[in-house]
ChimeraX commands (.cxc) that place a marker at each C-alpha (Angstrom):
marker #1 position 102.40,111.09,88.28 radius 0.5
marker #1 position 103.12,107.27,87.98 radius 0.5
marker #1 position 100.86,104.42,88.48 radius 0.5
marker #1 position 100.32,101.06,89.87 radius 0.5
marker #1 position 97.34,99.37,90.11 radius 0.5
marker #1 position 96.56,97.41,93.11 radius 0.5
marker #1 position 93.92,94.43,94.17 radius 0.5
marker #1 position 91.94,94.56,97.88 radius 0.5
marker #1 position 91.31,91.58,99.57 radius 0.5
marker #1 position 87.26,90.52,100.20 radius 0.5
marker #1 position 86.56,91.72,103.54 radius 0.5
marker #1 position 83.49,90.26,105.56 radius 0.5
marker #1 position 80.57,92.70,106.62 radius 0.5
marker #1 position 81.53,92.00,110.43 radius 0.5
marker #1 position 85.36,93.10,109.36 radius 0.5
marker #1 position 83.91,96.09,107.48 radius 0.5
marker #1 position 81.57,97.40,110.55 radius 0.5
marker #1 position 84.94,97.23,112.27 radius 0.5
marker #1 position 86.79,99.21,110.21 radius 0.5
marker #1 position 84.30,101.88,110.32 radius 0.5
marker #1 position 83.87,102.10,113.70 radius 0.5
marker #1 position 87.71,102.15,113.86 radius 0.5
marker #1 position 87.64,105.01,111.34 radius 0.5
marker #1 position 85.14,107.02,113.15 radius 0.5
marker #1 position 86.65,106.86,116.29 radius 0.5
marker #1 position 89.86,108.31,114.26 radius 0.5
marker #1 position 87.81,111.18,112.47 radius 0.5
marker #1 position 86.58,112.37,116.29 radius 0.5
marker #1 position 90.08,112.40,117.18 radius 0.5
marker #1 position 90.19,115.40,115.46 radius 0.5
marker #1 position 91.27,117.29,112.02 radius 0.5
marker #1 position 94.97,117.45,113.58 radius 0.5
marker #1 position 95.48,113.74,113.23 radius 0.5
marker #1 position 96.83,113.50,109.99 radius 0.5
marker #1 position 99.84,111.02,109.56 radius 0.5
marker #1 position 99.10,107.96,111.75 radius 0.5
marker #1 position 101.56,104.63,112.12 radius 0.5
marker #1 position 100.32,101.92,112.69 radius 0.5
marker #1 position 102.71,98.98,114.48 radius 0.5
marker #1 position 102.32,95.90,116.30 radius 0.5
marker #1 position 104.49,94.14,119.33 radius 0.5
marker #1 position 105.74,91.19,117.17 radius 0.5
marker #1 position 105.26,89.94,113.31 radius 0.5
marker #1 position 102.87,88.61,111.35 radius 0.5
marker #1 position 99.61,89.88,113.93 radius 0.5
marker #1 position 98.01,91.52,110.72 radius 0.5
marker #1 position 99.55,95.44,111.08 radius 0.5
marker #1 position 99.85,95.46,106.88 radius 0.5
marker #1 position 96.55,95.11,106.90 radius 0.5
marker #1 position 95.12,96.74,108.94 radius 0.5
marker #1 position 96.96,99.61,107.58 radius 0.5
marker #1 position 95.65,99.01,104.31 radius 0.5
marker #1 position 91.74,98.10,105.22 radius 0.5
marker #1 position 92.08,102.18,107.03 radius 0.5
marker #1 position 93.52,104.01,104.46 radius 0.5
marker #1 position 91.19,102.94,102.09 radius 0.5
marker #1 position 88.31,102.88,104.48 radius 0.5
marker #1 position 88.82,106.54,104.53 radius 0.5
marker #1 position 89.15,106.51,100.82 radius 0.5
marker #1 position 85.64,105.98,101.12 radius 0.5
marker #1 position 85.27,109.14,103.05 radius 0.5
marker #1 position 86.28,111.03,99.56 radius 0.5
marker #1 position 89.56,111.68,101.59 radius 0.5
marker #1 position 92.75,111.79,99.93 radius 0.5
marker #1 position 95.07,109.04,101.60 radius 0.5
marker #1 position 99.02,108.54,101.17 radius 0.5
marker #1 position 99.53,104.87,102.62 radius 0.5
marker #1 position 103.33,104.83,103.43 radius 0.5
marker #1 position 105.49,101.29,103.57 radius 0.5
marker #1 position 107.57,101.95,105.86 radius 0.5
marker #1 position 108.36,98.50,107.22 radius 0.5
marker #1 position 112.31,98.29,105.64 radius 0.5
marker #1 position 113.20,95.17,106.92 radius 0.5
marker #1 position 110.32,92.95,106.15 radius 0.5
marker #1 position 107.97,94.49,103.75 radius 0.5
marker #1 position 104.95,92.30,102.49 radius 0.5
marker #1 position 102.89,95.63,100.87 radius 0.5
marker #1 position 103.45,94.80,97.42 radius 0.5
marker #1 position 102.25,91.71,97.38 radius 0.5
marker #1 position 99.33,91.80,99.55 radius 0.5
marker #1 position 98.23,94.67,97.57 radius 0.5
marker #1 position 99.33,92.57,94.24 radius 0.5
marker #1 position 100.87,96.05,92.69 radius 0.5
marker #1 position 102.44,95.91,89.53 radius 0.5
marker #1 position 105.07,98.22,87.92 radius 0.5
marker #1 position 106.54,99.02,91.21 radius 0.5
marker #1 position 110.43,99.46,90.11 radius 0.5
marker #1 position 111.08,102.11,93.31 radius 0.5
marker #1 position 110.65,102.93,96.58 radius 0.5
marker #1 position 111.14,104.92,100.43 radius 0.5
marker #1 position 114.76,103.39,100.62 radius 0.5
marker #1 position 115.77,104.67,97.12 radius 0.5
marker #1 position 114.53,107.92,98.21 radius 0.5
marker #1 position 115.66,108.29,101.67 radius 0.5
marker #1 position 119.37,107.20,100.12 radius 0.5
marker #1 position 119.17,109.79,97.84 radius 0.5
marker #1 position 118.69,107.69,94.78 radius 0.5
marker #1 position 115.82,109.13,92.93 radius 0.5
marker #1 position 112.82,111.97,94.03 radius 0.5
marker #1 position 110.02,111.89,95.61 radius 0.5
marker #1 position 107.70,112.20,92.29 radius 0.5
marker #1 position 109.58,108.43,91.38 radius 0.5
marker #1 position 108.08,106.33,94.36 radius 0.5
marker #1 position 104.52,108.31,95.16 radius 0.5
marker #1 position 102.35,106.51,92.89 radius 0.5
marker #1 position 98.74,106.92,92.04 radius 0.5
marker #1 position 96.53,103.77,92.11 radius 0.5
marker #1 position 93.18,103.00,90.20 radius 0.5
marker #1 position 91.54,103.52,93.49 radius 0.5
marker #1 position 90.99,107.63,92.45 radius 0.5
marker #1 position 92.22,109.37,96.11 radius 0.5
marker #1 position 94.52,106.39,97.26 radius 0.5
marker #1 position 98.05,107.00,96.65 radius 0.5
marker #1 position 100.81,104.58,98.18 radius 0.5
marker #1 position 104.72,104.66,98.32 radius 0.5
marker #1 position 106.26,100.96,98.75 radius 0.5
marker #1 position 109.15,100.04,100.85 radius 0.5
marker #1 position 111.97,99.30,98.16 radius 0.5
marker #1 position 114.16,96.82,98.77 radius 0.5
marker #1 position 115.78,95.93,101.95 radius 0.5
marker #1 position 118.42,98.63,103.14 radius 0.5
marker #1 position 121.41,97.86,105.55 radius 0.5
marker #1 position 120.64,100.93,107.51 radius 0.5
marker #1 position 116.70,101.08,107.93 radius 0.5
marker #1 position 117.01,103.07,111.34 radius 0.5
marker #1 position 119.36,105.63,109.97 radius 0.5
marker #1 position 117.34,106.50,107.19 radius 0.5
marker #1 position 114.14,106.48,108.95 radius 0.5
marker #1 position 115.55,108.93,111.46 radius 0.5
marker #1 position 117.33,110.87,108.69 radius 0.5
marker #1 position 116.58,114.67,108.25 radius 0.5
marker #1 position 115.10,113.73,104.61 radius 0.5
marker #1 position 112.22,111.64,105.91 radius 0.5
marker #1 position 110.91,114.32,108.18 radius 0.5
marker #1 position 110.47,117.08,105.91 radius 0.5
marker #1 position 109.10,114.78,103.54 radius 0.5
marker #1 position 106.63,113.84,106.16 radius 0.5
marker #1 position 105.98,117.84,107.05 radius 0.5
marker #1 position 105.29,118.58,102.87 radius 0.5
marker #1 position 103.31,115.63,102.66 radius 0.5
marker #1 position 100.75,116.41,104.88 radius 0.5
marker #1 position 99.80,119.40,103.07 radius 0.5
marker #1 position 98.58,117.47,100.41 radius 0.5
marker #1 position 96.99,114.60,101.82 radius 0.5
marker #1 position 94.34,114.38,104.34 radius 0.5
marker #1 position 95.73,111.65,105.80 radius 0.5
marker #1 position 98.67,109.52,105.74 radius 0.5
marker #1 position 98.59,105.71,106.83 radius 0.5
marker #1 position 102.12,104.68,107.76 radius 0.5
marker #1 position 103.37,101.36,108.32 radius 0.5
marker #1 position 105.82,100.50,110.76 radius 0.5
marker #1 position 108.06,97.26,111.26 radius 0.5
marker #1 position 106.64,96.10,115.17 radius 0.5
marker #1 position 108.15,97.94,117.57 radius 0.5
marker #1 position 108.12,94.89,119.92 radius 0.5
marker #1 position 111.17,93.79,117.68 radius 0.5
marker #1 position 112.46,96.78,116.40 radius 0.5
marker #1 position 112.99,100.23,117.42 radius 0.5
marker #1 position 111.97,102.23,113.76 radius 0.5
marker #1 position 108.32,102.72,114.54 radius 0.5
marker #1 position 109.34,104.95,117.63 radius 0.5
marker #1 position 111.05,106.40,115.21 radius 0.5
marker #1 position 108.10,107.39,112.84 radius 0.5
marker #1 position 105.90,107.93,115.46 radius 0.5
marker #1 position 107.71,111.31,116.58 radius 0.5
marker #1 position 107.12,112.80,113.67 radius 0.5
marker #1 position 103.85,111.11,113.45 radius 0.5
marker #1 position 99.72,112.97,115.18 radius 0.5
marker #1 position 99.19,109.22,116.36 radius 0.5
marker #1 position 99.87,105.30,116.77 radius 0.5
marker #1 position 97.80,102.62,116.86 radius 0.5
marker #1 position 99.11,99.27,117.92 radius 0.5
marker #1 position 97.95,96.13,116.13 radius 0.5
marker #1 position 97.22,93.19,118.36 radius 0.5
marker #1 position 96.96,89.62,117.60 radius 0.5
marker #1 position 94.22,88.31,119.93 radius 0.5
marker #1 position 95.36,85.50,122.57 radius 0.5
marker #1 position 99.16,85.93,121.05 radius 0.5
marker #1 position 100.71,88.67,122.61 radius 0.5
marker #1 position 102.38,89.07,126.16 radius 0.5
marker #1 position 100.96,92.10,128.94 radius 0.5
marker #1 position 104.49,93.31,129.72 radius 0.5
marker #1 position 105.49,92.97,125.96 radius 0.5
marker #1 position 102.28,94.96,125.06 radius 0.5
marker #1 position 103.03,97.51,128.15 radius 0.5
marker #1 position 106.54,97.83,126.87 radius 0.5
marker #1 position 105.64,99.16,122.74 radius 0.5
marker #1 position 102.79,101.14,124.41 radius 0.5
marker #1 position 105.74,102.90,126.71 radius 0.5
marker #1 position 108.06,103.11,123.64 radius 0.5
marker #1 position 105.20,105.03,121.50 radius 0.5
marker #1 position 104.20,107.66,124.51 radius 0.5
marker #1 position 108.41,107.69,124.71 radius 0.5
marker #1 position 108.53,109.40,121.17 radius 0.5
marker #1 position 105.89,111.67,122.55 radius 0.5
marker #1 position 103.35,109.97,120.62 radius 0.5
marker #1 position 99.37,109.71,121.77 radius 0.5
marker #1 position 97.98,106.67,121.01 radius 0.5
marker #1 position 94.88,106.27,119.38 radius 0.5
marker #1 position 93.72,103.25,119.66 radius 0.5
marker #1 position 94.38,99.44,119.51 radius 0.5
marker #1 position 93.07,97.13,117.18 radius 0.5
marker #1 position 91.93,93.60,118.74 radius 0.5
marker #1 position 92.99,90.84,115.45 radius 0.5
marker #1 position 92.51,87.35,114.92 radius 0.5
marker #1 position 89.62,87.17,117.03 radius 0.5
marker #1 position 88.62,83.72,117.10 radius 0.5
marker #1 position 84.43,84.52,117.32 radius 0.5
marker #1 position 83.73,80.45,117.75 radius 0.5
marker #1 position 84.87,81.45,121.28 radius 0.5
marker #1 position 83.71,85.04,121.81 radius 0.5
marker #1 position 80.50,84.49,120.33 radius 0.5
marker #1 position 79.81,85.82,116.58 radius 0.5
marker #1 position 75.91,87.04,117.30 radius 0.5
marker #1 position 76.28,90.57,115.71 radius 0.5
marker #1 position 78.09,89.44,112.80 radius 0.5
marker #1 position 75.39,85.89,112.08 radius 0.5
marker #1 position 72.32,88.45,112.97 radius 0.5
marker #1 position 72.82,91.54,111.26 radius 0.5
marker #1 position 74.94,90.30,108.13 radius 0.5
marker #1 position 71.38,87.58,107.85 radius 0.5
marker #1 position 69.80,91.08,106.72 radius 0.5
marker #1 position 72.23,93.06,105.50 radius 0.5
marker #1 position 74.88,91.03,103.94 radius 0.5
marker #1 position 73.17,90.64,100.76 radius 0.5
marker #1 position 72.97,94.24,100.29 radius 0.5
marker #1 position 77.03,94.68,101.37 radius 0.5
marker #1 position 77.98,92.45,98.22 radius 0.5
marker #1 position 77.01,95.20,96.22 radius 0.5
marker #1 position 78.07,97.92,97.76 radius 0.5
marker #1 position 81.50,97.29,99.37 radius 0.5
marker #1 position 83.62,97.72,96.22 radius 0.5
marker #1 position 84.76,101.73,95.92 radius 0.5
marker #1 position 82.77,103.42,92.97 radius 0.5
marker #1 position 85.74,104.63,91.35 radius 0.5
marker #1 position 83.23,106.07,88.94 radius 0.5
marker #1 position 81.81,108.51,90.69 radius 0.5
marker #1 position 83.91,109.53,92.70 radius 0.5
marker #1 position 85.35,113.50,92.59 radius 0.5
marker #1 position 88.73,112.62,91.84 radius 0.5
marker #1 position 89.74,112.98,88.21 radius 0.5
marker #1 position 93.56,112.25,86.37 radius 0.5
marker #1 position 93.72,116.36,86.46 radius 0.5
marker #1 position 93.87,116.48,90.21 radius 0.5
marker #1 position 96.51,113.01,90.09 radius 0.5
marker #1 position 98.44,114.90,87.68 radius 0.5
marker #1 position 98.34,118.51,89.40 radius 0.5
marker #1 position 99.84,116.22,92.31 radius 0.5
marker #1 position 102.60,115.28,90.57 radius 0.5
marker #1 position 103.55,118.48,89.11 radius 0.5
marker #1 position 103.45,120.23,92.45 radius 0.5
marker #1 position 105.56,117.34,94.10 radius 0.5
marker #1 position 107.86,118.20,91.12 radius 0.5
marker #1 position 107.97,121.86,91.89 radius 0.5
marker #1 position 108.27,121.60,95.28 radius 0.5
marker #1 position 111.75,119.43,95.02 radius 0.5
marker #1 position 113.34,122.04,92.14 radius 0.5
marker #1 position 112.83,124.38,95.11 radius 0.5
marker #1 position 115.16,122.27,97.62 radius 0.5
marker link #1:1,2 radius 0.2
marker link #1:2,3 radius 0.2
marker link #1:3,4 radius 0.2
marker link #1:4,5 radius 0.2
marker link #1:5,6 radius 0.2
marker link #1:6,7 radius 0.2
marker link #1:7,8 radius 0.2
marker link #1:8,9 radius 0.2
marker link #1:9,10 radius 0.2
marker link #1:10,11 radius 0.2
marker link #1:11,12 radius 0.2
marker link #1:12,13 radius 0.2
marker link #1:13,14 radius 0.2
marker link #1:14,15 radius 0.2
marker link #1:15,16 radius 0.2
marker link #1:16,17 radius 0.2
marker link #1:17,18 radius 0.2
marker link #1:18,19 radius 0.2
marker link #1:19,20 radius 0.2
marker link #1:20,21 radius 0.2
marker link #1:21,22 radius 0.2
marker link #1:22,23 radius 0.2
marker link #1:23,24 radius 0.2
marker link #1:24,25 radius 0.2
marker link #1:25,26 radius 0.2
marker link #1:26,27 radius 0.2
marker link #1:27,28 radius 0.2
marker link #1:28,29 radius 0.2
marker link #1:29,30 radius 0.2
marker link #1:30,31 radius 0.2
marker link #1:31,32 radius 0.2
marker link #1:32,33 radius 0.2
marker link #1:33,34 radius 0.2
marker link #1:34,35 radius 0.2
marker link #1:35,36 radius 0.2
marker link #1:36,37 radius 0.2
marker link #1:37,38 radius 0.2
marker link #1:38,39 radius 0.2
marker link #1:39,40 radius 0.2
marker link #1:40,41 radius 0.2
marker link #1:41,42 radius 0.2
marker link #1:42,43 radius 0.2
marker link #1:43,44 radius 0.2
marker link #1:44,45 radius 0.2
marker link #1:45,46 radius 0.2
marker link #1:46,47 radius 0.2
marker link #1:47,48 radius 0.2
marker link #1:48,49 radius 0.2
marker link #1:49,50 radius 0.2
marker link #1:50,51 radius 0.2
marker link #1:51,52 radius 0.2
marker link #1:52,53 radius 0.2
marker link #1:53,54 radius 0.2
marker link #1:54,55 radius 0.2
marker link #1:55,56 radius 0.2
marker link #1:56,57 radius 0.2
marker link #1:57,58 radius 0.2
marker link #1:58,59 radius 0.2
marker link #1:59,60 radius 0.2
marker link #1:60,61 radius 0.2
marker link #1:61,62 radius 0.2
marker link #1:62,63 radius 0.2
marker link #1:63,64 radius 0.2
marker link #1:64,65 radius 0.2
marker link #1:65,66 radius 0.2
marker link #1:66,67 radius 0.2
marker link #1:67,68 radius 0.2
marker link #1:68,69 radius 0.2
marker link #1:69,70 radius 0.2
marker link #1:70,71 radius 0.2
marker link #1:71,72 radius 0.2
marker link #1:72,73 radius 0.2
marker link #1:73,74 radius 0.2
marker link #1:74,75 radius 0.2
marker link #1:75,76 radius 0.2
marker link #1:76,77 radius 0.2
marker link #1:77,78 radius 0.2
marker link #1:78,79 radius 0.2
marker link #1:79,80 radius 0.2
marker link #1:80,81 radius 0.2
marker link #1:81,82 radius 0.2
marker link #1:82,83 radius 0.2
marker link #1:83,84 radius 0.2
marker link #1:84,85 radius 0.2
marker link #1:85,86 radius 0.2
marker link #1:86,87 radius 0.2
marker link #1:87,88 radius 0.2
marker link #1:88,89 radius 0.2
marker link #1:89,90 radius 0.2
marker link #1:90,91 radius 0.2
marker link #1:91,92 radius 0.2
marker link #1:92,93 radius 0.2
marker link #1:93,94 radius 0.2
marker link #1:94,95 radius 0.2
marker link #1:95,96 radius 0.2
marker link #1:96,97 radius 0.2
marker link #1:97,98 radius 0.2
marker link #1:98,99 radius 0.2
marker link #1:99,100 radius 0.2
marker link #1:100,101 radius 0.2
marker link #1:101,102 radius 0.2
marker link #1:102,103 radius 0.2
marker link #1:103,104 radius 0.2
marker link #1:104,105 radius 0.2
marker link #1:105,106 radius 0.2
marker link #1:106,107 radius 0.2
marker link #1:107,108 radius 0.2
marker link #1:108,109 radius 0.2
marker link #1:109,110 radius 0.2
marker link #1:110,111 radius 0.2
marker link #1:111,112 radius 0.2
marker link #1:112,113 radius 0.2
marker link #1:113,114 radius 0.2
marker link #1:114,115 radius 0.2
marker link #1:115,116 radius 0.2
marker link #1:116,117 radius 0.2
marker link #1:117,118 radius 0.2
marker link #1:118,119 radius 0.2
marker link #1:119,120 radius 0.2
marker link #1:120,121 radius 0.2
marker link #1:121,122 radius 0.2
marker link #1:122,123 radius 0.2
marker link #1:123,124 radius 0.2
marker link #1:124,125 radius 0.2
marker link #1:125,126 radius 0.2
marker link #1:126,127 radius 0.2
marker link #1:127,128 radius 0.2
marker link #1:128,129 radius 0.2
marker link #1:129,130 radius 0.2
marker link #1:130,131 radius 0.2
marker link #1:131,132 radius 0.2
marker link #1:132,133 radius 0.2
marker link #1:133,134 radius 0.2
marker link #1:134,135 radius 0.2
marker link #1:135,136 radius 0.2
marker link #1:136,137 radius 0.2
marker link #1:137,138 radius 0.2
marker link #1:138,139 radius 0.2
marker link #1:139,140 radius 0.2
marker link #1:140,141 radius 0.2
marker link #1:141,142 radius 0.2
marker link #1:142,143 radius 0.2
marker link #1:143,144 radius 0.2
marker link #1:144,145 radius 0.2
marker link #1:145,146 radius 0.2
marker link #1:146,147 radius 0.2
marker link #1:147,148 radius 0.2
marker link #1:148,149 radius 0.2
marker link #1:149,150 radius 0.2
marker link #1:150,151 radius 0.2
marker link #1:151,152 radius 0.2
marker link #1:152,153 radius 0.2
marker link #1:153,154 radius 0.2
marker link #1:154,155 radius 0.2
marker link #1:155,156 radius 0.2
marker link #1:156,157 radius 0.2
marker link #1:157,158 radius 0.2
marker link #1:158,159 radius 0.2
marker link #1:159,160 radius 0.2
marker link #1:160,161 radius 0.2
marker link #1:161,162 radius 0.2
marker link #1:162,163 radius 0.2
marker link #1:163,164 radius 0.2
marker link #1:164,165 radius 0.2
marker link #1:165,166 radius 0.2
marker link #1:166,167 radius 0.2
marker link #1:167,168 radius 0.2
marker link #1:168,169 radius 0.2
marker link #1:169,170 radius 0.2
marker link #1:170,171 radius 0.2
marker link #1:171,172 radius 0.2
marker link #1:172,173 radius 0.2
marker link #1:173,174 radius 0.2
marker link #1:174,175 radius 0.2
marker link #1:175,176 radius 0.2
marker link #1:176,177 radius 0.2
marker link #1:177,178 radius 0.2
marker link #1:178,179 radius 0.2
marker link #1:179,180 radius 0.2
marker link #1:180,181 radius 0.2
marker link #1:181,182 radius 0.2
marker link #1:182,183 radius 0.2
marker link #1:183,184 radius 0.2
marker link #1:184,185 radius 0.2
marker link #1:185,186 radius 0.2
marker link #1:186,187 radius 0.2
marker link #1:187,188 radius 0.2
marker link #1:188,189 radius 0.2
marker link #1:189,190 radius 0.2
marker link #1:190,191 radius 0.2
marker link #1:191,192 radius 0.2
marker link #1:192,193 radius 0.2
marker link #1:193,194 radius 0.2
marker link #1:194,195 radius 0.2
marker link #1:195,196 radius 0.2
marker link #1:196,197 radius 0.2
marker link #1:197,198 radius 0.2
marker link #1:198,199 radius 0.2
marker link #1:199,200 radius 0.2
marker link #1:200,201 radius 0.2
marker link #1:201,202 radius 0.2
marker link #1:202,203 radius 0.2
marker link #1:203,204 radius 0.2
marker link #1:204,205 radius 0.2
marker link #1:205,206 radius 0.2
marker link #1:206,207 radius 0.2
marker link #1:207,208 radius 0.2
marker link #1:208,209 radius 0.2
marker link #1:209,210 radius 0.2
marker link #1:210,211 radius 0.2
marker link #1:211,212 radius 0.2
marker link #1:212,213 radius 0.2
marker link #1:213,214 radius 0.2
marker link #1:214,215 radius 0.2
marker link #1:215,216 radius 0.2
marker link #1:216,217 radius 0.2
marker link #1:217,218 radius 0.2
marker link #1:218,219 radius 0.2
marker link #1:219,220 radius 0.2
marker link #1:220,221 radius 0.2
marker link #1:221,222 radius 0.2
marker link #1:222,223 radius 0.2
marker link #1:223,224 radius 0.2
marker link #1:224,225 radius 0.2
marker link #1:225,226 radius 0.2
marker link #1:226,227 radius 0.2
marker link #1:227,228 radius 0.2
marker link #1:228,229 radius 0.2
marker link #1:229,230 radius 0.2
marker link #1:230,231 radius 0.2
marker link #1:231,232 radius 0.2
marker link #1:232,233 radius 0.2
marker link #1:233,234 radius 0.2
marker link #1:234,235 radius 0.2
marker link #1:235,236 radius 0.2
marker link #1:236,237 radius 0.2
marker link #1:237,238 radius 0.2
marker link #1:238,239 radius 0.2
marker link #1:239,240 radius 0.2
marker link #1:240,241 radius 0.2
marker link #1:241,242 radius 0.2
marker link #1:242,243 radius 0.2
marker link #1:243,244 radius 0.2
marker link #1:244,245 radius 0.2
marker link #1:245,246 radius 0.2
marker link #1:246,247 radius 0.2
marker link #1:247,248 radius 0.2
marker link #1:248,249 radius 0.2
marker link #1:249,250 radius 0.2
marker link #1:250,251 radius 0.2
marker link #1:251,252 radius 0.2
marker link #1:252,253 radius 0.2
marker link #1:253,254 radius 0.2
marker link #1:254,255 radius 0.2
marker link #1:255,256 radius 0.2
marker link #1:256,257 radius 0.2
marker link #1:257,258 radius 0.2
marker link #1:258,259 radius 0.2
view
């Protein structure tokens, strides 16, 4: 299997209590909620990542997480994640250009595997909604315990919709004080349009000068000095090994020599 290896951004304790309540609340959605978009109403309210901040959240978990760029037209994965040796993508593979082994790549987070956008196709709708990406979707999921997928806003575009049917759940990425009601209303009744439940929404770009920050200035006053050490993933000790990245590989290999 190929590699990459990618950087996470420094997330405060009150940002990481978030993220695990927002991953618990996920886990008691049940066992059946495996491949999960996540979208927003317009750009730039913070959907990347989020998307990234879960998937390896449940990383943490010992889970084994595919994060999925599926964002076509405006892609900003790579970079936030700082991945080098990223040459291929989703749109080379949904056009037929190269397999699915080329753009799943392993990461030197053992358990977190990602596959980037590619560059920007013509025809992201048609591809998205293409026979190819569902059955990809459908093999997938018998490999991962969860995939993280995500979506272009679906305030703008339609795609996400278009994920989400083949998708267990949704959860729409709000940027706080920024978005419209009826805007809002309108991606929520696009998502349960593609018969999708939604799981939750995520509340970003809180600004806690005005909501108050008392949980995060009295509990991080104890245990933020402890979270330093322990927020990085011990890659060390964790139960994945290469052999089960490259038994991956070879059975994403197989699997296509069958098609």
């Amino acid at each position: 299997m190929r590699k990459t290896t990618v950087q996470l951004e420094p997330m405060s304790y009150a940002m990481t209590e978030e993220m695990k309540t927002l991953r618990t609340n996920i886990l008691f959605c049940g066992n059946d909620k495996k491949v999960i978009t996540v979208t927003s109403c317009v750009m730039g309210e913070g959907k990347t990542k989020i998307s990234i901040q879960l998937a390896t959240s449940l990383v943490e978990l010992k889970k084994r997480v595919l994060l999925i760029d599926a964002d076509l037209r405006k892609s900003v994965m790579t970079s936030r994640l700082k991945a080098t040796g990223v040459d291929k993508g989703l749109t080379h593979f949904l056009s037929g250009q190269c397999s699915l082994a080329d753009v799943v790549l392993a990461t030197n987070i053992p358990g977190f595997h990602v596959i980037f956008s590619g560059p920007y196709a013509p025809n992201p709708t048609e591809l998205l909604a293409g026979e190819r990406f569902k059955k990809t979707l459908d093999y997938l999921k018998s490999l991962y315990d969860y995939i993280i997928i995500d979506a272009a806003p679906l305030g703008m575009v339609v795609d996400a919709a278009i994920i989400a049917e083949h998708s267990d759940g949704a959860i729409m990425v709000m940027e706080s004080g920024s978005v419209k009601y009826k805007l809002a209303q309108n991606v929520k009744e696009k998502l349960e349009g593609a018969g999708c439940p939604i799981l939750g929404a995520v509340l970003n770009k809180v600004d806690r000068k005005k909501t108050g920050n008392y949980y995060g200035k009295y509990y991080g006053k104890y245990y933020g000095k402890h979270y330093e050490a322990d927020k990085k993933i011990d890659t060390a000790n964790s139960e994945y090994s290469n052999v089960s990245e490259a038994e991956l590989g070879r059975q994403i290999k197989e699997n296509l020599k069958k098609r």
